[in-house]
N, C-alpha and C positions, 0 to 999 in steps of 0.2 A: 440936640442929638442929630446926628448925620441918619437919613432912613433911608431906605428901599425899598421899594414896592416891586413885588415878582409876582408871576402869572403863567400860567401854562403857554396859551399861545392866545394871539389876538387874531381871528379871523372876519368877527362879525360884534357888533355891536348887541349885545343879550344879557340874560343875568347875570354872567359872573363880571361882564364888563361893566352893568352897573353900580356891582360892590366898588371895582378900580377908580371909578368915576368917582368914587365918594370917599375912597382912602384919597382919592389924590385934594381934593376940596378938603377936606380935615388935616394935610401935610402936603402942603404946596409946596414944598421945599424937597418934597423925594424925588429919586431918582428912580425909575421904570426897566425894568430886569422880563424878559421870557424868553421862549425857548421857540418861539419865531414869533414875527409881525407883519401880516398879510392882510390890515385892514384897510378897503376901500378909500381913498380919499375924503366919502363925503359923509363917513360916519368915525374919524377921528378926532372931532372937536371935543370929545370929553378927555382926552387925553394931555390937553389945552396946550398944546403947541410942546409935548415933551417929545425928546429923542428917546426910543426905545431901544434898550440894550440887548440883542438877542444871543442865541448862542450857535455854534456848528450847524445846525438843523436849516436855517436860515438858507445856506449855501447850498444844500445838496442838490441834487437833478429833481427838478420837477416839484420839489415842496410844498410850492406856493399850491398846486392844487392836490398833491398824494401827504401831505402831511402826515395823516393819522398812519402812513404806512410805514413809518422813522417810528412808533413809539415806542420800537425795543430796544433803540438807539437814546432817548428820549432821557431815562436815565443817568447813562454817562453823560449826556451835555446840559443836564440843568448843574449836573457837580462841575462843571468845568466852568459856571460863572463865579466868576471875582467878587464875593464881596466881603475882603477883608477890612473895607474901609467905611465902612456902616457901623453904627451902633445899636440900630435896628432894623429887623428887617417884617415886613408885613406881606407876609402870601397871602394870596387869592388862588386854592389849589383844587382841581377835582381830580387830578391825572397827575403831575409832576412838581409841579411846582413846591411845594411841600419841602422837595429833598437837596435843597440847596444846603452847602455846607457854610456853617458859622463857627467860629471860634469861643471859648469860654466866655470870654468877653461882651459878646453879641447877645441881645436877645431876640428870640425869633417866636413872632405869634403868625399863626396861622388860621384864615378862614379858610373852614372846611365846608365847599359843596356838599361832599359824599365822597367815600372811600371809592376808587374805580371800580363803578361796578359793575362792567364786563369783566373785569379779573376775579371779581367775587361774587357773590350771593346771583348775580346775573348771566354769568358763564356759558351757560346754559341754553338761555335765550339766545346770546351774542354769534355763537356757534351756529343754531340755526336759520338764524336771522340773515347770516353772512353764506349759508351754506355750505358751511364745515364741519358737520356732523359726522362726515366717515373721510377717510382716506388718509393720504401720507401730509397733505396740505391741513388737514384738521389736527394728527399729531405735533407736527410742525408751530401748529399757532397754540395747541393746550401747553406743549414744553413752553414755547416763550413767554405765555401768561403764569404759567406755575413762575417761572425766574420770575416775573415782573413782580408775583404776589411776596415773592422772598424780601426786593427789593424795598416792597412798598413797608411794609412790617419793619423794617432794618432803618428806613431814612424817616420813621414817625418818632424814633426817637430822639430825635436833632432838635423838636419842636419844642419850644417852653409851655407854648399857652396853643392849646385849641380853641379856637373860636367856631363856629357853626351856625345854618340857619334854619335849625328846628329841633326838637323835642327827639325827633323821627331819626334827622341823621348824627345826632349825640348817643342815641341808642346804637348807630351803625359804626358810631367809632370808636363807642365800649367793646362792641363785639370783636372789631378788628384789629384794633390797637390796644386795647386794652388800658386807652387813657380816659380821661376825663372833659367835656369841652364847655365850654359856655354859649348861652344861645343867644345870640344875637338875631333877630330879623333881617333880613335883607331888604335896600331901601326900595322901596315901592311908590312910582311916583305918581301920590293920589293927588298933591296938592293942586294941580292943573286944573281939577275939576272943581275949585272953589267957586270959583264964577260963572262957572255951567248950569244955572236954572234946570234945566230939562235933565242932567246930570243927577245933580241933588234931590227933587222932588219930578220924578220922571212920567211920563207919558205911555202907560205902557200899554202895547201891542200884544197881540196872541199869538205869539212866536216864543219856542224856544229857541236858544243858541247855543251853540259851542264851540270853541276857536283854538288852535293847537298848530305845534306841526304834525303833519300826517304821515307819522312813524307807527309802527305796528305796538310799541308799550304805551300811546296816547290812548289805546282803547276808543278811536273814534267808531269804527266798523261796529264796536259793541253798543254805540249810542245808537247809531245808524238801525242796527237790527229792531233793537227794543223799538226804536220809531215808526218804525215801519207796523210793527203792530197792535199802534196805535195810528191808524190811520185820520185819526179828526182835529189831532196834533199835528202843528206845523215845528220843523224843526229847520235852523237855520246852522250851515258848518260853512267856518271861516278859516283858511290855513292853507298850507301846501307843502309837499314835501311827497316823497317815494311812494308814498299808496293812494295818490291821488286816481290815481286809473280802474284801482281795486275799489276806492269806496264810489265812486261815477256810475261802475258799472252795479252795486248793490242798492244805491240809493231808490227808495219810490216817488210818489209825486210828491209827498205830502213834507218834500226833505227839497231845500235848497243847498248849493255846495256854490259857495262864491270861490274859493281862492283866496291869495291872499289878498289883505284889503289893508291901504294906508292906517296909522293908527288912530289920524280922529275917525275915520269909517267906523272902523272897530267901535270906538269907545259911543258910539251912536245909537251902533246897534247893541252893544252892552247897555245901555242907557232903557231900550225902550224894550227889553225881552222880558217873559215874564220870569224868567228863572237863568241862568247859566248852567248848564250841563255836564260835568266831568266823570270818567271814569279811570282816568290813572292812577297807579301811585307813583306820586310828586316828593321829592324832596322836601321842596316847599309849595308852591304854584301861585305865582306872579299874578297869573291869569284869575285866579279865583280873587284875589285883593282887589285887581281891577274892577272884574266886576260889582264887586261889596261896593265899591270906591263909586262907580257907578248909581247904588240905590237900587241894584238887583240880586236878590236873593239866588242863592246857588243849592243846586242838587247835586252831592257828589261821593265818591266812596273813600268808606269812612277811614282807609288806611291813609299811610305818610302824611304831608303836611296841609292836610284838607282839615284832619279834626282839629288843629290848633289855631285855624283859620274861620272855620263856618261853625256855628253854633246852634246845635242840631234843635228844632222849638220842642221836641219831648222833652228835650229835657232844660231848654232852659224858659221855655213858654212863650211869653210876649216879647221876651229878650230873645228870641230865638231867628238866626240869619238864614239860615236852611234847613235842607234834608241832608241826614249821610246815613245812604245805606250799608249793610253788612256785607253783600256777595259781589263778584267783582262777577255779575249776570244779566242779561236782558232782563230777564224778570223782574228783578231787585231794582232796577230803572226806573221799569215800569210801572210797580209800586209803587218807588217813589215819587214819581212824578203825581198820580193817582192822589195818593196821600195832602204833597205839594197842594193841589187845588182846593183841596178843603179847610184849606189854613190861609193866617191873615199876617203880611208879614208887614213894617215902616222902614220903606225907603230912606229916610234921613237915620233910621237906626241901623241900617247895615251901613250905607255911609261911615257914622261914627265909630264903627265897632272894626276901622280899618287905622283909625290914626298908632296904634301899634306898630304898625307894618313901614309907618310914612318917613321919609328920607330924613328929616328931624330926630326923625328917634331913634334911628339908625350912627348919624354924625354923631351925636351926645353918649352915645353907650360904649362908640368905638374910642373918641377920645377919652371917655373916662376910664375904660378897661385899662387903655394904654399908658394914663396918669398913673393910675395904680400901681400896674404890674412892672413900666419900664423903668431904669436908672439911669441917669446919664454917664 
């Protein structure tokens, strides 16, 4: 079969680039399809030397850095890619990608991030987040997200097979599309730490951590607070992004705020913290794997793709990889952490309770779905 691999836009090397990284290793032979490519020179080696095929969006004024300001455009130009000459085609979609047009002929499976959710269930936040809560510039952007939600509903039927990476966003594309998806993990790359002794069976320190970008749905400020009243707890934040200024100036002593840190850094200090700390809801969360992958147990809330990830020891006992609390609260933190202390958790068993997640079992699900479901 002739394939293609399509994707929203390549700006940065992250999770959805991960997935592409790994359709492209499982069909070296496909061809690479988005709706721009603005990726830095020295993080396109997963892409192993392919041309990418982009569309009008590519060209406009200033794209390379206003991109997300084209997304009401975004739609007519992922239809305007060609690919009548596939026999199948494989997205990687959280925004567009998805609504490429195929012919009878073609089959079209798609991984599903999450339905855009600024245009749905998150609107909301988006709005205020961006400071469009009132005015003629706030009607402006709810008309062009109602179009886009029309959009997005109208081109999910183009799809043959959803594919998905969680429990959490197969529930989100019942709701929205009203199809059905398959869950697939997304590849998480724990193998690295096979040979990492201190990784494996770790050395651990009296530090908590938590590592994100510093966007206001990361819920860092909410870790932040809870830490602070617990002053004999040390808490370590690693990351960077728009609230770096807001959580600096909140922080107390007993809180370090690194920035970001290279990723063996990271995986060092995930190695030797006593617990990993989240409070978003995640899609899935990379980050929570890694650290499991590390040999350290995670506290986190217990919505989206945390409870199919950490295994709460109430209830699964000596099998158990963390906490997941109920309230998305300081409090609820706080407990948990509190709780956390009083329990005994095996670093090589959270380790193991990751190879789920690991790029192996990710390759093998994808090619066999696609044995399955495609025809030549």
């Amino acid at each position: 079969m002739k394939i293609a691999i399509v994707t929203d836009w390549l700006t940065v090397y992250a999770g959805a680039e991960r997935v592409i990284e790994q359709m492209i290793v499982c069909f070296p032979e496909a061809d690479i399809f988005a709706v721009a490519d603005f990726l830095p020179k020295d993080q396109r080696a997963f892409l192993q030397g392919k041309t990418v095929n982009t569309s009008m969006i590519q060209h406009l004024p200033f794209a390379k850095r206003y991109y997300r300001y084209y997304l009401s455009l975004m739609p007519l130009a992922i239809e305007q890619l060609d690919l009548s000459a596939y026999d199948l085609i494989l997205s990687s979609s959280h925004a567009v990608a998805k609504g490429v047009i195929t012919g009878p002929h073609q089959q079209h499976i798609c991984y599903m991030h999450s339905p855009m959710r600024y245009a749905w269930d998150l609107q909301s936040q988006y709005l205020q987040e961006s400071h469009l809560e009132h005015g003629v510039r706030s009607w402006i952007t709810r008309y062009l997200l109602h179009r886009l939600r029309l959009w997005d509903v109208a081109s999910a039927a183009r799809v043959d097979h959803f594919l998905c990476n969680s429990r959490y966003i197969a529930q989100r594309i019942k709701k929205v599309y009203r199809r059905d998806a398959t869950v697939i993990y997304p590849p998480v790359n724990i193998e690295n730490q096979e040979n990492n002794t201190a990784a494996f069976l770790p050395t651990k320190r009296d530090f908590y951590i938590t590592a994100s970008r510093l966007v206001p749905y990361k819920k860092i400020s909410l870790i932040i607070e809870a830490f602070k009243q617990m002053p004999d707890k040390h808490l370590i934040v690693i990351g960077d992004g728009p609230d770096m200024s807001r959580i600096k100036q909140n922080k107390a002593q007993n809180i370090d705020i690194l920035g970001y840190q290279p990723t063996p850094v990271l995986k060092n200090y995930l190695s030797q913290a006593r617990a990993f700390v989240f409070a978003a809801i995640e899609d899935f969360g990379i980050t929570l794997v890694e650290a499991l992958a590390c040999g350290t147990p995670v506290i986190a809330f217990s919505q989206g793709g945390a409870s199919e990830i950490v295994k709460d020891i109430r209830q699964h006992g000596d099998k158990g990889t963390g906490i997941l609390y109920q309230q998305q609260q300081a409090s609820a933190i706080i407990d948990a952490v509190k709780y956390f202390e009083t329990c005994s958790f095996s670093p090589s068993l959270c380790k193991e309770s990751t190879q789920l997640f690991s790029i192996n079992a990710f390759k093998h699900q994808l090619k066999e779905f696609v044995a399955n479901v495609a025809t030549p």
